[in-house]
N, C-alpha and C positions, 0 to 999 in steps of 0.2 A: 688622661685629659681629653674633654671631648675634644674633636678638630670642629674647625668652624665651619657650617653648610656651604657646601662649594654653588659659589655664585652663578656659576655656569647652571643650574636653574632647574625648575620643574617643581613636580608634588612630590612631597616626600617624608618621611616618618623618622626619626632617631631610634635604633634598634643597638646593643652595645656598641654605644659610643660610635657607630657608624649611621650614614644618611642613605634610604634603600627609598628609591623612586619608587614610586604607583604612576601607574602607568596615563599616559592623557591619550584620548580614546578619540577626541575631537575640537576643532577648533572653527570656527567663525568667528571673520573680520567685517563690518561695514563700516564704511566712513565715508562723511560727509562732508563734501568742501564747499563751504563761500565764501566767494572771494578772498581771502588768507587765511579763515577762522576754518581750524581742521576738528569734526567733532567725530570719537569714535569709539563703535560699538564692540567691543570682546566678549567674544561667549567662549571658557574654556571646562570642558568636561574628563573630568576624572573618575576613575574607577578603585576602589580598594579588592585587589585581587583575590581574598580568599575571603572562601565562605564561611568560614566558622571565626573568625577572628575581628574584633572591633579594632580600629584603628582610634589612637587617641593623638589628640595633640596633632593632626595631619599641616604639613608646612609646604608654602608656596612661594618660590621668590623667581621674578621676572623683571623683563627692564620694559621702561616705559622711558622714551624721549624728554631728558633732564628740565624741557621748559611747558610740561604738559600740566595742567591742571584738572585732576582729577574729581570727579564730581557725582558719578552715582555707583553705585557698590551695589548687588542681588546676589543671597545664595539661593542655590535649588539642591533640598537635599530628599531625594525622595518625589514624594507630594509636597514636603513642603514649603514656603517660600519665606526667605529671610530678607531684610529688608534693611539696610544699610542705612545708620545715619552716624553722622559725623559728630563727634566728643573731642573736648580733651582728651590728649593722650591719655594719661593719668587712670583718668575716669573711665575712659573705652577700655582700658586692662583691666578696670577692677570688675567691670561689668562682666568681660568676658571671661574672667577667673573665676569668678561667682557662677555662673551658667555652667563651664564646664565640671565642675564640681558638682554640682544639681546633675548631673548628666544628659544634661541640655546639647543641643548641636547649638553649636556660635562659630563665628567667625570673625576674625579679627584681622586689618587691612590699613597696614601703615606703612611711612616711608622711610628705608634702609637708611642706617646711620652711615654705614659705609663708605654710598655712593647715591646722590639723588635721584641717579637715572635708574634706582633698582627700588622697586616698591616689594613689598613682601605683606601677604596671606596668609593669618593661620588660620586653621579651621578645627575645632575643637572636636570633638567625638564620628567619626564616618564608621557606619554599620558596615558589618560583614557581606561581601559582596555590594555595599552598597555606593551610589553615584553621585557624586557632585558636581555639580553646572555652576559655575561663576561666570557673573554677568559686572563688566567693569564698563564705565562711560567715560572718555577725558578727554578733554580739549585740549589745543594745539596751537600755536599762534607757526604759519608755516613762514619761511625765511626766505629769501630771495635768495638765489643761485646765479651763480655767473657764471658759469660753464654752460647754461643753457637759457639764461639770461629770463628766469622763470620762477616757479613754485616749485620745490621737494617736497614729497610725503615719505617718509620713512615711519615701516611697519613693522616692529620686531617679534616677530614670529619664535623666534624661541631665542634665550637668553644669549646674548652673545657671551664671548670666556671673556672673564674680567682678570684682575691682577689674583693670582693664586688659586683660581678657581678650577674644576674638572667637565667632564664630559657630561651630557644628556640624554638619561636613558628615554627609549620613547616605549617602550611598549612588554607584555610579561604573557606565559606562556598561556595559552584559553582566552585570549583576550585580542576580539578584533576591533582593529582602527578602522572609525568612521568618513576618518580625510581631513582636509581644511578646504575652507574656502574664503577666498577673501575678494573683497566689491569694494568699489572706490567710486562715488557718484560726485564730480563735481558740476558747481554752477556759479557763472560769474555774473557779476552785476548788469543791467539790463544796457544795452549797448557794446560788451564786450563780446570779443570771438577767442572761440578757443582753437588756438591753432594746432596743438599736438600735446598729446597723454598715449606718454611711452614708461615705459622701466628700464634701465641699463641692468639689473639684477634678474629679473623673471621673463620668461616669455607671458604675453598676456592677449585677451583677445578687449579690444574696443572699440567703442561704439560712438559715435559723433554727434549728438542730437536730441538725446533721449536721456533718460536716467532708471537705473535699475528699477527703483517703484514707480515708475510710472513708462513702461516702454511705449504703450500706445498714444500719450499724450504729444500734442503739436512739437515740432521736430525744430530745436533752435538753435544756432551753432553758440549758444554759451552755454550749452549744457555739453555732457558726457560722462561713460560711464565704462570702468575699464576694470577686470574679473578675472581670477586665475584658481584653478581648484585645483589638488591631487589626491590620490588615495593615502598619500603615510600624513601624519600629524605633524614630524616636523620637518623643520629648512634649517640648512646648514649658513645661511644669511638671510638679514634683513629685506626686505622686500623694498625697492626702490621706486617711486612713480613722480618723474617728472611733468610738470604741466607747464606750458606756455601758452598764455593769451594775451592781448591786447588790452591797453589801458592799467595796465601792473604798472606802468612809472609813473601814475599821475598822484598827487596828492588827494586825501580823501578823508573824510569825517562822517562816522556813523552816532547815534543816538537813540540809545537804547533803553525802556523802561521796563521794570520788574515787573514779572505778572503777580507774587506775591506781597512784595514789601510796596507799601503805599507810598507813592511819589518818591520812589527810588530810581536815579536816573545813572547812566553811564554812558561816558563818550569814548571811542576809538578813534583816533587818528593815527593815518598812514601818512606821515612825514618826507614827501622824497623834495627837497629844497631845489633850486632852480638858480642860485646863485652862481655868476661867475666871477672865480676867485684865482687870484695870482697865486699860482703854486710858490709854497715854501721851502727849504733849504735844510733839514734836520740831518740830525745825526741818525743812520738806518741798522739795525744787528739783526740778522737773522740767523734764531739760534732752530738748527735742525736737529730733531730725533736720527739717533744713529745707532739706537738699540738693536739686540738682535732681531726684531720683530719688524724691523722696519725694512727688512733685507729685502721681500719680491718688489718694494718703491723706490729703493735707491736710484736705479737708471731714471725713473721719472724724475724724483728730487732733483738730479743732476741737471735735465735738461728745464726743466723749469728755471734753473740758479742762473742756466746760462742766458735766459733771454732777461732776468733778474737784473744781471749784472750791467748788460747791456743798455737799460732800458732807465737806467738811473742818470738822473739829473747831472751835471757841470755844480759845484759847488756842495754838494754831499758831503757825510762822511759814512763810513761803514765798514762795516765789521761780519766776520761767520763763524759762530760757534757752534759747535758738535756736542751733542750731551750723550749719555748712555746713564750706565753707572758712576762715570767720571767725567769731566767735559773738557774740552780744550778751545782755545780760540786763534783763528788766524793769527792777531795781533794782541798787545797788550790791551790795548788801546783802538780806539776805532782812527782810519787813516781818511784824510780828503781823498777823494775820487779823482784821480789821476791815470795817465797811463800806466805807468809803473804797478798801482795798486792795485788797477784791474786785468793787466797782466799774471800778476802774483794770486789772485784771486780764482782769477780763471785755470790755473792750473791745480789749484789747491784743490777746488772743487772735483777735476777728473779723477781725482786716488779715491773717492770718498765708497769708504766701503763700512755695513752694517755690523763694527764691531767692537761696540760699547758696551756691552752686556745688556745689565737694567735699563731702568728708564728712573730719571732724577733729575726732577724739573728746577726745582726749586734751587737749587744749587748755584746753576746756570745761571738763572735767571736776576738771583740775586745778586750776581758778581757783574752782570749787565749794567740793573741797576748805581752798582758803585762805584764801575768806573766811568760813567757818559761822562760827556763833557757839558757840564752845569750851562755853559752859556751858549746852550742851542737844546732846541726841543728833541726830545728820543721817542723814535718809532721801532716799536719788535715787534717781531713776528715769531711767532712759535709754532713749528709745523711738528707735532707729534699723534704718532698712533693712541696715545691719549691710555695709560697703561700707568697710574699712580693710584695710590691707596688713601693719604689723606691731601683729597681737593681742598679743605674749605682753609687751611694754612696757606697754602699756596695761593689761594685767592686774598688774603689776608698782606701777604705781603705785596702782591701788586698795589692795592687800594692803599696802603701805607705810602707807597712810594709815589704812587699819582699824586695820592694828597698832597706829599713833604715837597714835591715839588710845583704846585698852585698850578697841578691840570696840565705838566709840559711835558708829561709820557704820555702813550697811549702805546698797547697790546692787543697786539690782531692777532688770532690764533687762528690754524687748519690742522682741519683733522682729517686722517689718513688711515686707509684703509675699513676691513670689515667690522675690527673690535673698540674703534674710537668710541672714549662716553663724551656723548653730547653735554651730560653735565660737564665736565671737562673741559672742552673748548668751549663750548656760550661762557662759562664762569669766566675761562681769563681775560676772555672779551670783555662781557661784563664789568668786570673789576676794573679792565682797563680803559676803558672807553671805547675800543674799538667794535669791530664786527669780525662773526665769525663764520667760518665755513667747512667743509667738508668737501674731499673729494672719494667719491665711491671707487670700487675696486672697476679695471679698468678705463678708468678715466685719466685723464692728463690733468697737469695741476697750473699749468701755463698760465691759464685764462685767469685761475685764481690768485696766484700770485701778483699777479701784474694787478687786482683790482686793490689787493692788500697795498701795492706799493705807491697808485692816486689815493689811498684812501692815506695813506703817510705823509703825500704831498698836500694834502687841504692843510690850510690853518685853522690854530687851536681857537674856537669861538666857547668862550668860559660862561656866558649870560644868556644863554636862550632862558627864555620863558613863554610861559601861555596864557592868553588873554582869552574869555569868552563875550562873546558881541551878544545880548539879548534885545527880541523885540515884542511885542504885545501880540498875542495866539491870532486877534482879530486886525491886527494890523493893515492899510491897505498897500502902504508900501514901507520901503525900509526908511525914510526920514519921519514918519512918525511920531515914531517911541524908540529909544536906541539908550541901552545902557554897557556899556564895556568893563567887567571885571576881570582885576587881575587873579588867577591862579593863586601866587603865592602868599599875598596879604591873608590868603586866611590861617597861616602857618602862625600867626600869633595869636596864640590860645590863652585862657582865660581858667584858673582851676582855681578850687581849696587843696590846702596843702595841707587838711587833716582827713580825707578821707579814706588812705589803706595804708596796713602797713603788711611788708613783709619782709624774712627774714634771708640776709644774703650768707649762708654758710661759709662761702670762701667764694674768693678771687683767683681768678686763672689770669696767666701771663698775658694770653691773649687780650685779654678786658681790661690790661689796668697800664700794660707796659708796652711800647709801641717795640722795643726790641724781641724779633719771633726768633726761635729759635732755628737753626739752619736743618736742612734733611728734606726728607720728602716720604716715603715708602719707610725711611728707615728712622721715623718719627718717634718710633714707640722706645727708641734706642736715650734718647736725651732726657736728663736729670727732670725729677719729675717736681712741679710746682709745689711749694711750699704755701701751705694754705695761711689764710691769715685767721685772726678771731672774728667770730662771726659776729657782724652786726647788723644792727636793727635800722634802720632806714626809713624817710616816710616816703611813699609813691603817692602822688593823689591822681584820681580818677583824670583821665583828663578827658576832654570832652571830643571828638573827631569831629575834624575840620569841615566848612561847608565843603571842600574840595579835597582831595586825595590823589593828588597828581602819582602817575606810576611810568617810569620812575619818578622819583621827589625832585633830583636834577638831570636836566638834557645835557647832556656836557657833549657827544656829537652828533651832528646828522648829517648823514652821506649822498649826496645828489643821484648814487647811481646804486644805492642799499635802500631797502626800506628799512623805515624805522617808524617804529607801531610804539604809541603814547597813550595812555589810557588816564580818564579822571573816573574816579569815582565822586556822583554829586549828592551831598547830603539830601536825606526826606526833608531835614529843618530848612535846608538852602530856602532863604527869604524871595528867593527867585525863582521859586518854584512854579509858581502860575504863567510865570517867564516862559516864552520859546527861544530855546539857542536858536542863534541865524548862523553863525559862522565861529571858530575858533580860529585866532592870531597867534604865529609861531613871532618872536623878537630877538634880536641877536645884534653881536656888534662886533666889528674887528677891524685893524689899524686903517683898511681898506671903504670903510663907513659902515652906517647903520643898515640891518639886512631886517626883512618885514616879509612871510608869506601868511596871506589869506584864507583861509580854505573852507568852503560852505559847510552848512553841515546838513547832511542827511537823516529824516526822521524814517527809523522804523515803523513800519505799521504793523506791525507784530508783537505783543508782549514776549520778552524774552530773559532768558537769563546769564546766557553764555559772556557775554561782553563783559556784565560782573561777576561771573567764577574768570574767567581770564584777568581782570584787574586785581581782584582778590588774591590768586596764587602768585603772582609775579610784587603785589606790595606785601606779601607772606615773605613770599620768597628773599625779598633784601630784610624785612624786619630780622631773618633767622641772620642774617648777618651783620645783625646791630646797625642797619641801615633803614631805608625809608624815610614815610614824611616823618616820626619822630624826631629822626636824627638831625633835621633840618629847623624842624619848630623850636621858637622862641616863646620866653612868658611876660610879661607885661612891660620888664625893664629889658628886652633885647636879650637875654641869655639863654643862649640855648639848653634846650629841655638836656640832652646828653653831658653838658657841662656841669645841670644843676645838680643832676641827679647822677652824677656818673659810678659811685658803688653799687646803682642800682639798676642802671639805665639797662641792661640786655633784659631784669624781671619788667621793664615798664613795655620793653618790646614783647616780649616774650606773650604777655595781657592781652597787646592788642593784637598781634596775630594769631591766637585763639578768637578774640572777637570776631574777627573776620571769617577764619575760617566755618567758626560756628552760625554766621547768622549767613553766609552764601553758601554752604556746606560747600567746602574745599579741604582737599588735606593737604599736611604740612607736616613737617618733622613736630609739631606738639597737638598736632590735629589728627585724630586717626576714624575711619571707618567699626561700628562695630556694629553685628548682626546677631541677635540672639532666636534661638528658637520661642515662638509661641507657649505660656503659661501652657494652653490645652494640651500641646504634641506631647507625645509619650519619650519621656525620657529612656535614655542606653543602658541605664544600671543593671547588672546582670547578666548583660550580655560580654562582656569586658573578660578578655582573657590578654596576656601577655603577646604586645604586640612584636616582640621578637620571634614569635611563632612563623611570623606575615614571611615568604622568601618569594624575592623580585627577581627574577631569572635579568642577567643582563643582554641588549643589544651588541652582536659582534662591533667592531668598529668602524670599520668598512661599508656596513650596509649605508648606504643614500637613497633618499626618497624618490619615489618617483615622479620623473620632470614631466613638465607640460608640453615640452616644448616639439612630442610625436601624434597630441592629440590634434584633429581636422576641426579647421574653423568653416562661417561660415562664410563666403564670398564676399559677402559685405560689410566682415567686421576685419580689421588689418593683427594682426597677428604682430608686434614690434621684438623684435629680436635686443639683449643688450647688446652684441657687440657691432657696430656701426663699421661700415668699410669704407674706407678711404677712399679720398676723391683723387683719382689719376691726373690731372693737367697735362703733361708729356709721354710722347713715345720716348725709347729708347735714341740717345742720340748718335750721330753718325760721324764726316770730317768733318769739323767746321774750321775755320780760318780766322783769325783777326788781323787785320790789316791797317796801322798806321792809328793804332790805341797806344797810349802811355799810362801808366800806371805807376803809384806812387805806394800802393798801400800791400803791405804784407803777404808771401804765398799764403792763401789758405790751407796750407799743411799743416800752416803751425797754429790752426785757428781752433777751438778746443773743439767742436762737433766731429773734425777732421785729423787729430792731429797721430791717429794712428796707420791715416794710410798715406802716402806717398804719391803723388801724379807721376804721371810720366812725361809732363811737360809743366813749368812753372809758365805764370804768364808776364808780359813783358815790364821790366823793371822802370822807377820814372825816367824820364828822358829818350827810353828808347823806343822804337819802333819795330817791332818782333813780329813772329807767327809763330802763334800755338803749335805744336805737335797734332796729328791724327791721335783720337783717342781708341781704345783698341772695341772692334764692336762687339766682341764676348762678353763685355762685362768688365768694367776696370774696380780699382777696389774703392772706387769711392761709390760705383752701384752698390755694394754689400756695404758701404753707408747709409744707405738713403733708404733701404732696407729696416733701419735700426732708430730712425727717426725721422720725422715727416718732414717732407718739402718746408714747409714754414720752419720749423725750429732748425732746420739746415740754412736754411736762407739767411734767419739772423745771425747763425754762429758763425756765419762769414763777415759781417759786420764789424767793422775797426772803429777802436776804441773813439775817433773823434766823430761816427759815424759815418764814414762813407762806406762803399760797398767797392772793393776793386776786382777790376778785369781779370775771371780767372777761369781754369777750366771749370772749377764745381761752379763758379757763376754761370756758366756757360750752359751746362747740363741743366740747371734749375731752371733758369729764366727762356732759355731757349732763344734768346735775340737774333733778329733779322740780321745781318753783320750787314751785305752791304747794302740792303736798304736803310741803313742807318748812316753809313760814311754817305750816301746820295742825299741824304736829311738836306736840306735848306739850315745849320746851325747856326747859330749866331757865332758872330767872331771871337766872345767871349769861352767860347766855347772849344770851336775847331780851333785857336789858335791858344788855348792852353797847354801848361806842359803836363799835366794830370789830366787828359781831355779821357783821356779812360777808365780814370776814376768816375769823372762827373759821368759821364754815361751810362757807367753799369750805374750807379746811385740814383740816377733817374730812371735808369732800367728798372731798377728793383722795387722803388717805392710806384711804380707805375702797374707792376705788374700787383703788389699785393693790393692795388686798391681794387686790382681788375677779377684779380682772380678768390680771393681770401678778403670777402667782404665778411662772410660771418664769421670770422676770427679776427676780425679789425682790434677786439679791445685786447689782444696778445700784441700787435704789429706799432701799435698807433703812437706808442712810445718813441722804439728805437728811429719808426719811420719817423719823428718829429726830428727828431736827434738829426738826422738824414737832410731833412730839408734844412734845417739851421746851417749844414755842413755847405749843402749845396749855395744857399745865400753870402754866404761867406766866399764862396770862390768867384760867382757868376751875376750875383747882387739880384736885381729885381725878374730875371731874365729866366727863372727858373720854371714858373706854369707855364711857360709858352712854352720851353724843352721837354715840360713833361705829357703835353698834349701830343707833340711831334712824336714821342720816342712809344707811348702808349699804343698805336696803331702797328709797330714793328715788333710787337711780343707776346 
């Protein structure tokens, strides 16, 4: 039996029943940023190593960023030049079956059933010694990052291992590599500054002002332009480039016209709301990956859990589950948020070690689902290295359960580490309503968590919608001429219902039965669907809306996430002679009605990116029986999916060929095909058994050569990934406490600490103690501080009702003036407490993180609230005044 082409990637030929790489000789990357829209150029060149042998059937599978839409395709084989356009699936196979047959070069260029974030290349006839150059274009809608509170561009340079998949050969004996090189040019909208374009993965050299094609043009700090070359072809990870600039959280609306389809128009809007909302009270489960793979992140895991746990609301519930191959949970049941439970939590958390086998998502997930508690909204979070075989089930059962429950889940996922599929985590977002994220290798997951867990406290807003304001081209001002339509009214559509018919074979459980079956990876194990008799159906044509909202519903947006909304507006739109002025976001919740504005920006550029972007992402949910269809109504209010439902995935299925075909975008029924030219001289005769072809293998061991020994030049900065820590204190000496009382727990037994022992506890409530001398060699709670950052040691001394007490590791971190503090002017609420030790270090502490660890605020700003709640509660209105006094002693 043949084995199936290991995903872990490259060119490569089937020779008995085995897959023998050809080797890639060359690679260049450009890409283009504005403003969030990432457009980019791959050129990857291949060689067939022996001279006397044709290669047939040459195969290429690679990953591309699961939320990219793809858009122009080029072969170079030879002289000659292939030219990629976009077919039905179907059709692009027969075409390119036909050609290779003819002994035609073709290529063919569609997206892996597998995994969406893996596109795959075949290329039908490559002559002996001969070279092929693929040229792929795809867009990119880039995500907001919270760890750098910015833009990611992730560039995957050679396949990362997917689930079952093997190693990458790069190269065969007589055959030298020409290198890579990759260029990243961004530019932000006129008014912004770019403050930093670094990579936490590559060293890189960049440029602040300029952009690759144009260096010598006027020097403007929105542009930049950031390049890393080597000599071998490939990298053992993706290439990371974060950006941050200014003006990323404001809301925004761009409007875009076709340069070819006449009076075809497209809006993008960047959605960052501005509402301020009374956090909510739900039930939280964070279910963590604890597979074997997950093992060099477990210490992070851990410490992220603990500022997690900390950093959770009074009136909660929650719960932590482990998955692997099998999964286990804390409790049956999720528990209110108590001492007790976060005691029990916190220690559960320190045993957590990566040894669950597999990874089975779905499992977990679904037993989440079934046991919430129905009368409070559920927020999960699913932190996996992102390592399952079938996604689009697993996606299937979250959107089930969102539904069944009228919008009162929502699923934030993060993905971790180097082999996460970004299809993977966007889908369970996706599906779930929420947002999703990643954190790279090296990186902390702190900051992310903590946005996963305000984005859990927002409430559920069910009824956004979008209005567009128009006004007359020659208007003089806006009261004029003013017409405001809504988005969704055009969802009631208008058909005959004898225009197509086609025929449905069979019914899959998916399509007809809301019960999925359980599994995940071990999918292909359950009883296989009983088909039904085929019937005959009518579809009628239905006609596309003057609007195509993508997605078809807002269900949430997040004040500190962007969220990118696209319409697509009909050629027919009666409003066509109309200028958009502004697009209205609408909303509503038990707290009142919510309204944001947002102008809108005309392009002066005919383009067409903004519609291949709207088009692959409403492709994209049609493959999941979603989109505007799922939403449209026909003249009596029934929805099209109810009326039509033996048939409704073929009425999807129509229109997302439509789409794809008249923006040329691919899709799982949309593929690229490229045929050789009638004129070029066809292969025939040259064809000998391509198991002749032998691909010498790369030892294992061998690694590319890094960049990071070549010399820049003076005035480009060179950004290193690994960042070093920011020191705040010397080594501490004796300190003393004098005439503190303290009510709150040793921190021995705090979990960041709970392995090492002081050599003095600090003084219990009611009393009035002195510390111990700590010893100045080194005690073992230095070889703590060693193993996690001043911040995440600070929190993890943190008591459950939030204060901070008087202790030696307090003492060490914060470094307090002691008796410039007892000399303080305190208010009497204060010095004459019996906990006056408590309130101190707790005024210490949130004083010092505001002083020192501003750019880590969205990690602190949780438990620090928690903190001041605590402190109001003991001292009432008296608290900024203490915190101003104690801030100049630390």
């Amino acid at each position: 039996m043949l084995p199936k082409p290991s995903l872990a990637g490259g060119c490569y030929i089937v020779s008995d029943d085995l897959a023998k790489y050809l080797p890639q000789v060359e690679a260049k990357i450009h890409t283009t940023i504005l403003d969030s829209i990432c457009k980019t150029n791959l050129t990857q060149t291949f060689i067939n190593p022996s001279q006397s042998q044709v290669a047939r059937e040459v195969k290429y599978i690679f990953p591309l960023h699961g939320e990219v839409s793809v858009v122009g395709f080029t072969c170079y084989v030879g002289d000659r030049v292939i030219k990629g356009v976009v077919k039905e699936s179907r059709e692009a196979q027969a075409d390119f079956g036909k050609a290779k047959a003819q002994g035609k070069t073709a290529v063919l260029f569609q997206r892996s059933r597998k995994a969406s974030d893996v596109f795959s290349t075949t290329i039908g006839n490559l002559p002996a010694g001969g070279e092929v150059r693929v040229e792929l274009t795809y867009l990119e809608e880039l995500k907001h990052d919270a760890e750098i509170n910015g833009l990611r561009v992730t560039i995957p340079t050679r396949i990362s291992p997917r689930h079952g998949s093997a190693a990458w050969e790069t190269g065969a004996p007589g055959v030298k590599e020409r290198g890579m090189s990759i260029t990243v040019d961004v530019e932000m909208p006129r008014g912004s500054v770019i403050r930093s374009i670094q990579s936490p993965s590559h060293p890189m050299s960049v440029a602040i002002g300029t952009l690759s094609t144009a260096p010598q043009s006027e020097p403007a700090l929105s542009k930049a332009s950031a390049s890393f070359t080597q000599l071998s072809v490939g990298l053992d990870i993706d290439v990371v480039i974060d950006i941050v600039a200014t003006n990323l959280a404001e809301p925004a609306a761009f409007l875009e016209t076709h340069p070819t389809i006449p009076n075809q128009r497209a809006l993008m809007m960047t959605l960052v709301p501005k509402f301020n909302l009374a956090p909510i009270k739900p039930e939280i489960v964070f279910l963590c990956d604890r597979s074997g793979s997950m093992r060099p992140e477990i210490k992070n895991l851990v410490a992220a859990l603990h500022i997690f746990l900390r950093s959770l609301p009074a009136g909660v519930k929650f719960n932590i589950c482990s998955f692997g191959t099998n999964h286990t949970f804390l409790w049956e049941r999720s528990k209110a948020y108590d001492k007790e439970s976060f005691e029990e939590a916190k220690y559960h958390i320190e045993d957590f070690e990566a040894g669950y086998g597999g990874t089975n998502i779905f499992d977990p997930l679904e037993a989440t689902f079934e046991h919430r508690h129905s009368d409070m909204n559920l927020e999960v979070f699913v932190l996996t290295d992102g390592r399952i075989s079938d996604q689009d089930k697993l996606f299937d059962l979250i959107h089930k359960w969102t539904a069944k429950s009228n919008q009162n889940i929502r699923v934030f996922s993060l993905g971790v580490g180097l082999n996460v599929s970004s299809a993977l985590v966007e889908g369970i977002a996706r599906a779930g309503n929420g947002f999703a994220q990643t954190v790279h290798v090296s990186e902390t997951m702190d900051k992310k968590v903590i946005r996963m867990l305000k984005g859990a406290l927002l409430p559920h807003i069910k009824d956004y919608s979008l209005e567009i304001k128009y006004g007359k081209v020659d208007a003089q001002n806006d009261e004029d001429f003013e017409i405001i339509e809504s988005v969704s009214d055009s969802l009631l559509v208008h058909y005959k219902d004898d225009e197509e018919w086609v025929e449905v074979e069979s019914q899959t459980v998916r399509e007809t039965d809301p019960q999925i079956p359980k599994g995940d990876e071990k999918s292909d194990l359950s009883p296989p669907t009983q088909p039904l008799q085929p019937k005959r159906v009518s579809l009628p044509a239905i006609p596309a809306p003057d609007y195509i909202q993508v997605p078809s519903q807002i269900t949430q947006v997040f004040p500190f996430n962007r969220t990118t909304t696209y319409v697509l507006l009909s050629n027919q739109n009666q409003n066509q002679n109309l200028e958009p002025k502004s697009v209205i976001l609408k909303g509503s919740c038990h707290q009142g009605p919510l309204e944001l504005e947002i102008p809108i920006v005309h392009l002066s550029e005919k383009a067409s990116v903004i519609h291949q972007m709207a088009a692959r992402k409403e492709i994209r949910d049609l493959e999941q029986n979603r989109g505007w269809l799922s939403v449209a109504r026909d003249d009596g209010g029934t929805l099209l999916r109810e009326q039509f439902r033996p048939g409704f995935s073929n009425m999807a299925k129509r229109e997302a060929v439509r789409l794809g075909v008249q923006f040329q975008v691919v899709g799982k029924w949309c593929s690229f095909v490229a045929v050789e030219p009638p004129q070029s001289r066809g292969l025939a005769g040259l064809e000998k058994e391509i198991g002749e072809i032998e691909i010498s293998q790369l030892p294992t061991d061998v690694r590319p050569i890094a960049c990071s020994s070549r010399s820049m030049p003076r005035d480009r900065a060179q950004v290193s990934g690994n960042a070093s820590q920011r020191g705040f204190c010397a080594q501490i000496g004796k300190r003393r406490a004098v005439g503190l009382s303290s009510k709150a727990p040793s921190s021995s037994s705090t979990g960041a600490f709970s392995h090492s022992k002081p050599k003095a506890t600090p003084a219990s409530s009611g009393e009035a103690g002195n510390s111990q001398p700590m010893d100045n060699g080194g005690s073992k709670a230095d070889s703590a501080y060693s193993n996690h950052s001043k911040l995440q040691s600070l929190i993890a001394l943190q008591d459950f009702g939030g204060c901070w007490g008087w202790s030696i590791y307090f003492e060490e971190i914060v470094k307090p003036k002691f008796h410039s503090l007892l000399e303080l002017d305190l208010p009497v609420s204060v010095a004459n407490h019996k906990i006056s030790g408590d309130i101190l270090a707790t005024a210490c502490t949130i004083a010092f993180l505001k002083k020192y660890f501003t750019e880590e605020k969205e990690i602190w700003d949780l438990v620090a609230e928690k903190g001041l709640d605590w402190l109001k509660d003991q001292i009432g209105g008296e608290v900024e005044g203490l915190l101003q006094k104690v801030s100049d002693q630390i």
